[in-house]
C-alpha positions in Angstrom: 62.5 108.4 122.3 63.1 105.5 124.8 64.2 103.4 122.1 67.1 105.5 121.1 70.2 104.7 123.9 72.0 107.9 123.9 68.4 110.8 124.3 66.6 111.0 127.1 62.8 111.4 127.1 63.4 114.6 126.0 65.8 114.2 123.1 68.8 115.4 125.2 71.9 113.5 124.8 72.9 111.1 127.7 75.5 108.3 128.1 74.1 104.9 128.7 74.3 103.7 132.0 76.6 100.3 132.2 76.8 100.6 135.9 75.1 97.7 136.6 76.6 95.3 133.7 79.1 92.4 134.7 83.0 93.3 132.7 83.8 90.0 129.8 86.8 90.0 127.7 86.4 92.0 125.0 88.5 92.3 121.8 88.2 94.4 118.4 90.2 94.6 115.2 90.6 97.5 112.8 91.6 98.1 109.8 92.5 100.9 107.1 94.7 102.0 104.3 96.8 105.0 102.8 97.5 105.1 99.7 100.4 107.1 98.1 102.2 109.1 95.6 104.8 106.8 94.5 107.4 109.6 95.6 105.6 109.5 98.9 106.1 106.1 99.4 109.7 105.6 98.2 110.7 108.4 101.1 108.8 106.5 103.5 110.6 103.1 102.2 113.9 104.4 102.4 112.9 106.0 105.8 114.1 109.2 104.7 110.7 111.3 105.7 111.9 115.0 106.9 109.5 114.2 110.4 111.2 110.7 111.1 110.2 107.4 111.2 106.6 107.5 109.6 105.6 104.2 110.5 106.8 103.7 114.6 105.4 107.2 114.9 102.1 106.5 113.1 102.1 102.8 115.3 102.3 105.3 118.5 99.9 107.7 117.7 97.2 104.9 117.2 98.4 103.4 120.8 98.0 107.0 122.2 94.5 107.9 120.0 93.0 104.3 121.4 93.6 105.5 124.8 92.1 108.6 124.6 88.8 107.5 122.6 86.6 108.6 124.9 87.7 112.2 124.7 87.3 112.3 121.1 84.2 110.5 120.4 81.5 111.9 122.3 79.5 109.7 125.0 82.2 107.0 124.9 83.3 105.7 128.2 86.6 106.1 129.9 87.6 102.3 130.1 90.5 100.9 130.9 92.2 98.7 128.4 94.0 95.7 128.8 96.0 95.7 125.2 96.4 97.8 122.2 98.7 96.8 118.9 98.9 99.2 115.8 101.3 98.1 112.7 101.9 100.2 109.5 102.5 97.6 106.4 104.2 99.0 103.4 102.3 97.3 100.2 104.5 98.4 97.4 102.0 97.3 94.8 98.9 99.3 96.1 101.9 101.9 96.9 99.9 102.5 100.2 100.0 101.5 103.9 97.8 99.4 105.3 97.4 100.2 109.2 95.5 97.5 111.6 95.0 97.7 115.7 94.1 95.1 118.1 92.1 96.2 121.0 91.7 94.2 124.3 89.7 94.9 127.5 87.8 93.3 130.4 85.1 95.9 130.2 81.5 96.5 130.6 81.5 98.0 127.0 82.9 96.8 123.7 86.0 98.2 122.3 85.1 98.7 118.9 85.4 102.7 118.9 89.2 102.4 120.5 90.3 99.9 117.4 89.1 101.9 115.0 90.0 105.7 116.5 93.7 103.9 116.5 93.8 102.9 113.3 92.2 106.6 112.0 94.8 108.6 114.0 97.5 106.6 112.8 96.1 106.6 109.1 96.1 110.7 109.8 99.4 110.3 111.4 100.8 109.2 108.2 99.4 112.0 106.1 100.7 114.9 108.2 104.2 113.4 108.9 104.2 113.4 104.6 101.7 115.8 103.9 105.3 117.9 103.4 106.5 115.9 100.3 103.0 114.8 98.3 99.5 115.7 99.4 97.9 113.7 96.7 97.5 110.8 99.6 93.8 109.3 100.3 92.6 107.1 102.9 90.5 103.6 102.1 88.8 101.3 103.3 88.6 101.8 106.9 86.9 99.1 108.9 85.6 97.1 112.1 87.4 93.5 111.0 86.3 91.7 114.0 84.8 91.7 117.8 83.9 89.7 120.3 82.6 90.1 123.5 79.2 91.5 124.8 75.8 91.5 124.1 76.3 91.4 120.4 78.6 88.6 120.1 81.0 87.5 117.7 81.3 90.0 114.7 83.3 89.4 111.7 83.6 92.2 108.7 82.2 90.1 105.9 82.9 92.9 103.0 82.4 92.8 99.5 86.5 92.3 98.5 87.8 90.9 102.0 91.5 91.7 101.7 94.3 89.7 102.6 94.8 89.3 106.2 91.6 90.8 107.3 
């Protein structure tokens, strides 16, 4: 099983060793949506929600959850990041929210898992802060937009419907 990077010889799970690799800038960028119940996403609008302010506290929990990746996602490494940015955009005609993160770090490993565990954890953010009102809510379209940095280069998301500002 040597070609597989995370089994030993054996099958047994390990975490790769990036000891010996040089830190680069690295970058990533996330993306995701939650759509809503129109009631859902009048309250959130009007900033009316019973558990607050449903966007900043979504934008935080992402900050938080991209910080913490490596306890969540198992044989991720503990890396220190230089930068992370989550914003909640209300789009009134997909009545949804569309959540993206920036990620930064001058790392020995990408930081791909971080943008993406932010944007999740804010998209699940959203859903229990207004889970309360409507649970008819789904998420959508939850993606790696863009990285750089490493040995796989330059990534860009090249979907079937790129959406605006992806």
């Amino acid at each position: 099983m040597g070609s597989i990077t995370h089994l030993d010889e054996y099958g047994h799970p390990k975490m790769v060793d990036v000891g010996a690799k040089d830190p680069t800038e690295r970058m990533a960028k996330a993306c995701g949506w939650i759509i809503l119940p129109r009631s859902v996403y009048d309250v959130v609008c009007r900033g009316e929600a019973p558990k607050g302010d449903v966007l900043k506290i979504a934008e935080l929990a992402g900050i938080m959850a991209a910080k913490r990746t490596w306890e969540l996602i198992p044989l991720c490494h503990n890396i220190r990041i230089d930068h992370v940015e989550v914003r909640c955009e209300l789009d009134e005609k997909r009545s949804g929210i569309r959540v993206t993160s920036d990620v930064s770090a001058r790392e020995v490993t990408g930081v791909e898992m971080e943008a993406l565990t932010a944007v999740t954890v804010a998209l699940l953010t959203i859903y229990d802060m207004c889970k309360g009102i409507d649970k008819g809510m789904y998420f959508e379209d939850i993606h790696l937009v863009e990285k750089s940095g490493g040995k796989s280069g330059h990534y860009v998301w090249k979907g079937q419907e790129v959406r605006e500002g992806d």
